[in-house]
N, C-alpha and C positions, 0 to 999 in steps of 0.2 A: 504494500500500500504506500502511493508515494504520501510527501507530509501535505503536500495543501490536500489531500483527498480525506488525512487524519483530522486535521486542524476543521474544516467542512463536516465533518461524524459529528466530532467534538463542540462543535460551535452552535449547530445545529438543536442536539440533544440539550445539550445547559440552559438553550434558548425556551424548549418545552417545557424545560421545570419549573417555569416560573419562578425562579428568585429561590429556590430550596439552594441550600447549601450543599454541596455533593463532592466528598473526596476524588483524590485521584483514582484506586482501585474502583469504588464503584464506577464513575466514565471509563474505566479500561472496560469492565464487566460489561457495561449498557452496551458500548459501542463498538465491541469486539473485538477491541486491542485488549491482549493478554500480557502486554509488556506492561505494567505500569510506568515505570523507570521512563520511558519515551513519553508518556503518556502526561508524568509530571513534568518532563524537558519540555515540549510543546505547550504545554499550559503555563508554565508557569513563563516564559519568556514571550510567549504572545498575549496572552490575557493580560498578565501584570499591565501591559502595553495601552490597552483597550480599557478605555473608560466603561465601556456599557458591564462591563467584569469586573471581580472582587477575588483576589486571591488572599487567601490568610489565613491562619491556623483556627482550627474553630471545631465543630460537634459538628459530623456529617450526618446530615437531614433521614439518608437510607438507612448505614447501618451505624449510625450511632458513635462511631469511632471518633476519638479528639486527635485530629492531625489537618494536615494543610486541607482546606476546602476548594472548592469554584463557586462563583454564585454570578449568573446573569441579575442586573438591575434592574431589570424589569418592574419590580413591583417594590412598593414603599416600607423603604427601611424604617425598622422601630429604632 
């Protein structure tokens, strides 16, 4: 899979969760990158990037885990 085709998965999918907070592993899970390691590289260097994104350590919205998150801004932070 080349990266803009990852980054498109990735971009995508974050976009649909409306503003949930969602680790790296789980977007490896959703969108069938099994690497996470690549999955955190791409995230965290292009989102960091991207105002409509939120990267930062936090409680992942799926499974619960406290480690680096994504969040589209979509919807109104408390």
């Amino acid at each position: 899979m080349t990266r803009a085709t990852l980054l498109e998965r990735i971009d995508g999918w974050l976009r649909e969760q409306n503003g949930k907070c969602v680790c790296d592993e789980c977007i490896a899970r959703a969108t069938g990158d099994f690497i996470s390691r690549s999955v955190a590289r791409v995230a965290s260097r292009t989102f960091a990037r991207d105002r409509e994104f939120s990267r930062f350590h936090g409680k992942c919205d799926l499974c619960g885990g406290y480690r680096m998150i994504n969040a589209y801004r979509g919807r109104r932070w408390m």
